[in-house]
MARBADREN-184343 format. One record per atom (N, C-alpha, C): atom name; residue number from 0; y, x, z. Coordinates in pm, whole numbers, plus 50000, padded with zeros to 5 digits. Atoms other than C-alpha are relative to their C-alpha. Last residue first. Layout:
<atoms>
guse;kemar;Y;X;Z
CA;NUM;Y;X;Z
...
</atoms>
This chain:
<atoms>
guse;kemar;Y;X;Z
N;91;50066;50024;49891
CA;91;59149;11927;96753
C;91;49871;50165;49997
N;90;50158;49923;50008
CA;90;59395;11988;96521
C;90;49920;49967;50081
N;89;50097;49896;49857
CA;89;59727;11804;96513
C;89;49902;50024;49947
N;88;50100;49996;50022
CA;88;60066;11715;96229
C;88;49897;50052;50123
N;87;50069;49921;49832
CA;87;60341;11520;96378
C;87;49839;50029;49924
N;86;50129;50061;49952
CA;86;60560;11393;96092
C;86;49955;50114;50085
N;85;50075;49885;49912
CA;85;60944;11400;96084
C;85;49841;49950;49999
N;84;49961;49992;49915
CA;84;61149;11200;95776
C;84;49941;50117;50094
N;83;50000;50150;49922
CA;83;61062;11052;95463
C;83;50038;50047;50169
N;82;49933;50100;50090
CA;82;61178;11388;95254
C;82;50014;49840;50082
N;81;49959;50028;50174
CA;81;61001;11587;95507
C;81;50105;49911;49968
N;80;49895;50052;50023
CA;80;61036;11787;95862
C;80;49942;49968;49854
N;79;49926;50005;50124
CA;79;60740;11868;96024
C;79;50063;49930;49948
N;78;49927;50098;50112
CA;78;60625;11819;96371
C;78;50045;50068;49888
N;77;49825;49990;50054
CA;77;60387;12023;96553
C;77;50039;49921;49946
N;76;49928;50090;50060
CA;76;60038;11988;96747
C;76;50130;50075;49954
N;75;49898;49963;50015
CA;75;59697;12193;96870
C;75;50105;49902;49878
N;74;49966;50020;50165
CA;74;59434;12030;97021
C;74;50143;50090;49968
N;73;49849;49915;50073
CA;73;59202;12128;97287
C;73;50064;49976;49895
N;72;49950;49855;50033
CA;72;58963;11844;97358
C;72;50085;50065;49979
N;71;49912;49964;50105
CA;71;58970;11567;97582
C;71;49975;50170;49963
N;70;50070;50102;50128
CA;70;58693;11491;97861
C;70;50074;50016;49855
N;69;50135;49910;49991
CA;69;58888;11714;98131
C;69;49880;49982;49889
N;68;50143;50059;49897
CA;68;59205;11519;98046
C;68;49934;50126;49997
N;67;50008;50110;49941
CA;67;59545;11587;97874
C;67;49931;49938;50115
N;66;50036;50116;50061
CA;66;59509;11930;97816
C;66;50032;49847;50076
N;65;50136;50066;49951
CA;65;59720;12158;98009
C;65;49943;49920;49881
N;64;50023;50014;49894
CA;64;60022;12381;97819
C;64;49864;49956;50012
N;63;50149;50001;49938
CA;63;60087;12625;97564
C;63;50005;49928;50120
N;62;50023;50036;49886
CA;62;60414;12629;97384
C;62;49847;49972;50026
N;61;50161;50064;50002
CA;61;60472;12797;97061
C;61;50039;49938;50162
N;60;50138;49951;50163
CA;60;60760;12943;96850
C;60;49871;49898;50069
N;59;50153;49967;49957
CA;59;61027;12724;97110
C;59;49916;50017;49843
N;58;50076;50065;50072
CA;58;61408;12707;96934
C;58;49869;50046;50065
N;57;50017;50084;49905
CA;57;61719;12809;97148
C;57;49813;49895;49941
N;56;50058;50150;50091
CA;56;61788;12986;96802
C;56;50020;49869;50120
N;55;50093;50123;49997
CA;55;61868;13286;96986
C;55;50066;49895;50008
N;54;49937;50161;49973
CA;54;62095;13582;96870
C;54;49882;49899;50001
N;53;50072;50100;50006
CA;53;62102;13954;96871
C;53;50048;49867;49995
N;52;49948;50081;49882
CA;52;62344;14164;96702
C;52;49857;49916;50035
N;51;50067;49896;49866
CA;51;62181;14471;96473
C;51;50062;49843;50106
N;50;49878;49926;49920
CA;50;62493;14354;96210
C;50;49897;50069;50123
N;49;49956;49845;50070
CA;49;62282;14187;95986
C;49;50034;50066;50044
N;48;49920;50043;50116
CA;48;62128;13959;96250
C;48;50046;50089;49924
N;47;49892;49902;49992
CA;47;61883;14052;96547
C;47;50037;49979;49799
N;46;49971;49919;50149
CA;46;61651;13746;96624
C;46;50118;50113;49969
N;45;49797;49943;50005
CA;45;61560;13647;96987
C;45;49988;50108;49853
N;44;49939;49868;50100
CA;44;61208;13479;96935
C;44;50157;49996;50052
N;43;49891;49995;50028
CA;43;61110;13244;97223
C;43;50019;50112;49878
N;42;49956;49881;50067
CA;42;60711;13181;97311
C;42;50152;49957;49944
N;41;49925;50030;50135
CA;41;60610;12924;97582
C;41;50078;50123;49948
N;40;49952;49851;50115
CA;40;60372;12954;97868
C;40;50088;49926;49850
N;39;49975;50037;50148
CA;39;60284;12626;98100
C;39;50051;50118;49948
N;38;50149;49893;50086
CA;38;60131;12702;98462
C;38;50049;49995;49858
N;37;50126;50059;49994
CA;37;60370;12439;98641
C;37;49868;50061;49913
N;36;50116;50030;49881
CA;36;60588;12690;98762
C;36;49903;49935;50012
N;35;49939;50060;49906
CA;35;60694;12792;98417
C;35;49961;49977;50124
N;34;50124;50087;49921
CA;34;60533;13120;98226
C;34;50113;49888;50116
N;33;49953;50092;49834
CA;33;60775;13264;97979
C;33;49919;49917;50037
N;32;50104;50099;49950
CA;32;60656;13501;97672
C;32;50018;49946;50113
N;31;49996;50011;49872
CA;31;60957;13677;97478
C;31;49881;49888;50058
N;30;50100;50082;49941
CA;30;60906;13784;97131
C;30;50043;49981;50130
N;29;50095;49965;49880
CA;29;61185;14039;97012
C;29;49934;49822;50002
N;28;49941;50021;49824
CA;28;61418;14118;96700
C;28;49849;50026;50110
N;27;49884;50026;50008
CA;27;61329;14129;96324
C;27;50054;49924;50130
N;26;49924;49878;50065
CA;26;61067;14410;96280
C;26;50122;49880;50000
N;25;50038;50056;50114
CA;25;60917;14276;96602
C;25;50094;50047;49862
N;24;49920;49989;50086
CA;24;60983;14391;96994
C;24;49897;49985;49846
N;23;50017;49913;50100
CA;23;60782;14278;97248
C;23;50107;50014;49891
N;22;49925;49993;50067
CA;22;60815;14101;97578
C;22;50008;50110;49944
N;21;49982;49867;50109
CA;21;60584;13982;97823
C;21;50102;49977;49892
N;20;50115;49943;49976
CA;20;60515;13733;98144
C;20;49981;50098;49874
N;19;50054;49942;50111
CA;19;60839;13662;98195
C;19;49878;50076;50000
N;18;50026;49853;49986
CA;18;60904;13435;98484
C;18;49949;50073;49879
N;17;50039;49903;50096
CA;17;61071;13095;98564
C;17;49950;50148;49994
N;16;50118;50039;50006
CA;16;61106;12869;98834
C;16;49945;50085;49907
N;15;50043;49984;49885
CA;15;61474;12974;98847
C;15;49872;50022;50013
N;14;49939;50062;49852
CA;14;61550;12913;98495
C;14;49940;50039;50099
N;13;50063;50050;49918
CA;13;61546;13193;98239
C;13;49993;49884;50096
N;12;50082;50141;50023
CA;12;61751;13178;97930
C;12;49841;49989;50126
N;11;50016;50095;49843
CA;11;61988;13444;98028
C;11;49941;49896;49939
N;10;50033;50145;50092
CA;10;61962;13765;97741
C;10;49954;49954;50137
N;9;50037;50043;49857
CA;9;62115;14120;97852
C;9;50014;49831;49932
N;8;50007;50089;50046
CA;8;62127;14375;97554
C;8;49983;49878;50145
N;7;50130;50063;50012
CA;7;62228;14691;97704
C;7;49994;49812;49937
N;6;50000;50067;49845
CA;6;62618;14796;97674
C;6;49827;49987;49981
N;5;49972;49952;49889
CA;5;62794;14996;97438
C;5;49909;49975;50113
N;4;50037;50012;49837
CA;4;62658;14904;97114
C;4;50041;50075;50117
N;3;50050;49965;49921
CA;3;62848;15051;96839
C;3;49970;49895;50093
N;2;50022;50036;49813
CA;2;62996;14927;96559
C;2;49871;50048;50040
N;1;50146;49990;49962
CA;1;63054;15123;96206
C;1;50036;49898;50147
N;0;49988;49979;49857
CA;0;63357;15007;95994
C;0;49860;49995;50061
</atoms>
């Protein structure tokens, strides 16, 4: 059985305060780049599944906000999942 799309794709994860500042397509869905009101950017993937369907994760690729201080450098952070539990690796 083939399916068809009928309709446009129409994805609600904005809030109010919110605004898209770009959105690309990728060989397995789309990028979305959202700026909040307090200046902060954060990247979303919406993934398209065997079927062509989309579907988000609800999962942030990146977030970009302020530094801490003016005296602090840029660092970049994540957590990883191991065997003993979550660690928080950074960069400076």
């Amino acid at each position: 059985m083939t399916l068809t799309r009928n309709s446009p794709v129409t994805i609600k994860l904005l809030n109010s305060d919110e605004e898209i500042l770009n959105l690309w397509p990728t060989d397995s869905g789309y990028r979305i780049v959202i700026k909040n009101s307090q200046g902060a950017v954060y990247i979303v993937a919406v993934h398209l599944d065997e079927n062509k369907i989309p579907r988000f994760d609800g999962e942030l690729e990146i977030f970009v906000t302020y530094k801490d201080s003016n005296r602090n450098p840029s660092e970049i952070s994540t957590e990883i999942k191991s065997p003993q539990g979550k660690i928080k690796v950074t960069a400076f």
